[in-house]
C-alpha positions in Angstrom: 65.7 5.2 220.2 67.7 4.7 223.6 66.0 4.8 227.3 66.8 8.5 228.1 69.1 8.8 231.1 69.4 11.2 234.2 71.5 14.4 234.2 73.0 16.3 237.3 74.8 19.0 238.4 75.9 21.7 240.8 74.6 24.6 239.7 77.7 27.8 239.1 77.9 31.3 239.2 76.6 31.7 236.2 73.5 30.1 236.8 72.7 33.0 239.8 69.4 34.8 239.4 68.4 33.4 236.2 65.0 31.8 235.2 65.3 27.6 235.5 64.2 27.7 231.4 66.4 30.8 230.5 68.8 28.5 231.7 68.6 25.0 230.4 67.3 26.2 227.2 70.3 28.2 226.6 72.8 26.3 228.0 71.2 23.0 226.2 70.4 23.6 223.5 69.2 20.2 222.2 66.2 21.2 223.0 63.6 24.6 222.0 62.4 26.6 224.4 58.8 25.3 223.9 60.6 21.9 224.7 62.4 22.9 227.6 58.9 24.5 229.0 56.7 21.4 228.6 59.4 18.9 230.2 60.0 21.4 233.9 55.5 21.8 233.4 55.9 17.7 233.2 57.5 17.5 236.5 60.8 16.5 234.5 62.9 18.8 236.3 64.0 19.4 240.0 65.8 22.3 242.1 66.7 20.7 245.5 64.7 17.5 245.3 61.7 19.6 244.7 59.7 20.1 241.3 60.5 23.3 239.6 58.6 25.9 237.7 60.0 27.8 234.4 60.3 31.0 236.1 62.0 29.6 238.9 64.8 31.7 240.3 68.2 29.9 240.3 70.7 30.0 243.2 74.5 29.3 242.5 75.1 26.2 244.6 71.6 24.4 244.0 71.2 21.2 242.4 69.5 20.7 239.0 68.2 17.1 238.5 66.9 16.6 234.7 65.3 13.4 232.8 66.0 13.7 229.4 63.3 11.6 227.5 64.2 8.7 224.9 65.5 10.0 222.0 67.1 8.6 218.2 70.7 8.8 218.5 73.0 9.4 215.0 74.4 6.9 213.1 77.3 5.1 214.9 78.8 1.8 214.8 78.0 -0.3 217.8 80.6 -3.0 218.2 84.6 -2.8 219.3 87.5 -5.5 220.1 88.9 -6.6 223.0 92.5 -6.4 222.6 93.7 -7.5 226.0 92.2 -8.2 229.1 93.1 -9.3 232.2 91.5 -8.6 235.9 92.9 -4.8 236.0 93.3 -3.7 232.4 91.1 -4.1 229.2 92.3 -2.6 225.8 89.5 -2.7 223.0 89.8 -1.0 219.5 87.4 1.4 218.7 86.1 2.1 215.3 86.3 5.4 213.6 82.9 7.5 213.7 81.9 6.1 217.8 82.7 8.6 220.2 84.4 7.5 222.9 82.2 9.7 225.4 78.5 10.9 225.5 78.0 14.3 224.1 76.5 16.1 220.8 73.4 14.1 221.3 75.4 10.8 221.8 74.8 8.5 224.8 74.3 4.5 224.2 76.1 4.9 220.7 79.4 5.2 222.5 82.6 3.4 223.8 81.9 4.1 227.1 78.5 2.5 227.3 78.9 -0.5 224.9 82.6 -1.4 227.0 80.5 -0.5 230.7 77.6 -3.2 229.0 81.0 -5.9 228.5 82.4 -5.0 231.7 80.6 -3.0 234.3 83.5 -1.7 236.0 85.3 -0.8 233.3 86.4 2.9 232.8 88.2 4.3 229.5 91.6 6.1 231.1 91.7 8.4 227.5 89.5 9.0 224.5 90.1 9.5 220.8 88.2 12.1 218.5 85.4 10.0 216.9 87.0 10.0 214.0 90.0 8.7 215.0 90.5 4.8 215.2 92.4 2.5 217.5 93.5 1.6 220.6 91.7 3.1 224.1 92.9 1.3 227.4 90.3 0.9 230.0 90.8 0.4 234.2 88.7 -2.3 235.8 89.3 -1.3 239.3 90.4 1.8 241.3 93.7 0.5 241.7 94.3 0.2 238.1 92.8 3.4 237.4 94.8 5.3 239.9 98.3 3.4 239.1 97.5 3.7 235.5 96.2 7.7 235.5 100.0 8.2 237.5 101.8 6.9 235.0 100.0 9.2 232.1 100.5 12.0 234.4 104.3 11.2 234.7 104.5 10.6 231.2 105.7 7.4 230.9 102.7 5.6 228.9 104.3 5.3 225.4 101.8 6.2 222.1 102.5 5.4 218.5 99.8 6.9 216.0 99.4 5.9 212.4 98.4 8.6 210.1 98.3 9.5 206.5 99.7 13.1 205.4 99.8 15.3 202.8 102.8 16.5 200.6 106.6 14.9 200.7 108.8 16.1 203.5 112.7 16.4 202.9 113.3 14.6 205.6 111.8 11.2 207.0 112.0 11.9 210.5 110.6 15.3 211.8 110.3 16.5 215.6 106.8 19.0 216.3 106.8 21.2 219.6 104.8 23.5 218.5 102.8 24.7 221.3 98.9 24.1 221.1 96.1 26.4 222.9 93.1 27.5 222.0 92.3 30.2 219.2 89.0 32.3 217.8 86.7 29.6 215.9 83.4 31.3 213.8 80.9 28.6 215.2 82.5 27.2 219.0 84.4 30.7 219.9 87.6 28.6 220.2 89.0 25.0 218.8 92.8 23.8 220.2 95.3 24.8 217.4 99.2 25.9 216.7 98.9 29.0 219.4 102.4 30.6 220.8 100.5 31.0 224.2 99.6 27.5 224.1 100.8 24.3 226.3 104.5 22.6 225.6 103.5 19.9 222.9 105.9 17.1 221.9 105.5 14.7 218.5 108.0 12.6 216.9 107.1 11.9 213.0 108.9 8.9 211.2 107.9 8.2 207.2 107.3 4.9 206.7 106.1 4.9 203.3 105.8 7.4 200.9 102.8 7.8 198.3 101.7 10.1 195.1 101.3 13.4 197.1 100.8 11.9 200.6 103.0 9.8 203.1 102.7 6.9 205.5 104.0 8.1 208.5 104.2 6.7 212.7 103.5 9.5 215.1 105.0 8.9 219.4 103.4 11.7 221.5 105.6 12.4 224.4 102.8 15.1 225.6 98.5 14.7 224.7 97.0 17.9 223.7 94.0 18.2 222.1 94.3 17.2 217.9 98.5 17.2 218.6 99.1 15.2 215.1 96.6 17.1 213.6 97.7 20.8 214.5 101.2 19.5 214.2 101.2 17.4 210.8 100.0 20.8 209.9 102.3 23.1 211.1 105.1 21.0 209.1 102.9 22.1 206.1 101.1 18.3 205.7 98.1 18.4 207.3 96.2 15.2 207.8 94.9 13.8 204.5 90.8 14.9 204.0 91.4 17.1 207.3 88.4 19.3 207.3 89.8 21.8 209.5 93.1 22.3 210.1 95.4 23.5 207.1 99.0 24.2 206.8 100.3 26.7 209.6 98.1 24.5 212.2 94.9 26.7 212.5 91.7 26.1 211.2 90.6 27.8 207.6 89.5 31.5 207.7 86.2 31.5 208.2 86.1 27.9 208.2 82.8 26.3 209.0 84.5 22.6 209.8 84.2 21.0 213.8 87.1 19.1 215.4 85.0 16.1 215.3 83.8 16.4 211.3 85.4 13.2 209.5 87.5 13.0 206.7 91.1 12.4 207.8 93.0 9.2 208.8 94.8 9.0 212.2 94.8 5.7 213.9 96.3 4.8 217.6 98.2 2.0 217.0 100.0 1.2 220.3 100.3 2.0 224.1 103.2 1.1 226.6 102.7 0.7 230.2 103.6 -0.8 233.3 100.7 -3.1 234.4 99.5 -1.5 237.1 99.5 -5.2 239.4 102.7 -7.0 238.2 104.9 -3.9 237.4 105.8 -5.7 234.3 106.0 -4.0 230.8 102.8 -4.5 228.6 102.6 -3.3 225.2 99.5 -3.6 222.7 99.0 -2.9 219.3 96.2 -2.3 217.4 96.1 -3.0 213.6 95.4 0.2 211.6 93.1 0.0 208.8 94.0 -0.8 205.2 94.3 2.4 203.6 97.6 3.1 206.8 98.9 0.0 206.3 102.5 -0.2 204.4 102.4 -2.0 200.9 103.8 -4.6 202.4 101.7 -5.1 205.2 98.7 -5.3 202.9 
């Protein structure tokens, strides 16, 4: 059971001249109706600093102030590495299965909260799929943060990924631009995928090892869409090994019933690049991948 937290927000256009628990029981779904009615009756819910009513009217622009009670969190695990750390940067390694955010009913089982309980001031600058291991880098001050978040946005922060594939490519090097955007999706409306209206995407694939109908292969990202290795392993015809979702051609099943965040395949982020945001000096970190995307002679 965690301590509940506080939630907040502006409320939007679409929030105009609907009922307060039209609202949050639909847009939050977390919770029933019945649930939603007995925590605004409890005096758990506020328009404006004031207590609110269910059949309160809701104005675009107001603010909506929420306690979500206590409540049992799923499984996660609840420990990371520190990698490097200095007075600006920390680099941990996150486990596969913690989310790096709160969401989907996750809010102490997460990176951000179990680094923020290490160092208070800390702030992840990135965040991997929860299934995805490796290496997040994390700002300790706003001048970090800002130098850091300029040199993502310039594109200079160097990534190396670790993945396993399916198949055996002709080749041992292979270079994805595929462009990614989102498409139709049976249960969200629309996942990021191989879409020809999509954002200019950029991987660079080298085998390293190759197995009975898989391959061991580093991934550099010159661009960070949403799943990039993923869609793109995929649209080479090798998707991720145990990928629930996306299949060759880059787009999830027909009718598939998988999520973006379901386990099953093996990606790793095994190094970053960077100037340090203090010394202007070159850092680079590495995170060891697990033992099933290690090479044979690593192991």
């Amino acid at each position: 059971m965690n301590e509940g937290c506080e939630y907040r927000e502006q409320l939007g256009n679409d929030a105009d001249a609907r009922t307060l628990l039209v609202y949050l029981s639909h847009r939050y779904g977390h919770s029933s109706v019945n649930e939603w009615e007995t925590r605004i009756l409890s005096g758990l819910v506020q328009i404006d600093s004031k207590p609110a009513h269910p059949e309160t009217i809701l104005r675009s622009g107001s603010e909506l102030v929420w306690q979500r009670p206590p409540w049992i969190e799923p499984d996660a695990p609840r420990s990371f590495t520190v990698l490097y750390e200095d007075d600006d940067v920390l680099a941990v390694a996150k486990p596969a299965g913690l989310p790096t955010l709160p969401g989907a009913n996750f809010l102490q089982a997460t990176l951000l909260h179990l680094v923020r309980t290490y160092a208070p001031d800390a702030s992840p600058l990135h965040r991997l799929g929860r299934w995805t291991s490796g290496l997040i880098l994390c700002a300790k001050n706003q001048h970090a943060k800002t130098d850091l978040m300029r040199q993502w946005s310039k594109k200079v922060v160097g990534k190396r990924y670790r993945a396993l594939a399916s198949g055996s490519p002709a080749l041992d090097e292979m270079t994805l631009s595929t462009p990614i955007g989102p498409v139709p999706h049976a249960l969200l409306g629309s996942v990021h995928a191989a879409s020809p209206t999509g954002k200019p995407s950029l991987s660079q694939v080298t085998i390293l090892e190759r197995r009975t109908d898989s391959f061991l292969c580093d991934v550099r990202i010159a661009t960070g869409r949403p799943h990039q290795i993923r869609i793109h392993l995929a649209v080479a015809g090798h998707p991720l090994v145990g990928d629930p979702l996306y299949t060759a051609g880059g787009l999830p099943a027909p009718d598939s019933r998988a999520l973006p965040g379901d386990p099953g395949y093996h990606l790793h982020a095994a190094e970053l690049s960077f100037r340090h945001p203090r010394t202007g000096c070159e850092v680079v970190i590495e995170c060891e991948p697990p033992v099933l995307l290690r090479r044979s002679i690593e192991t």
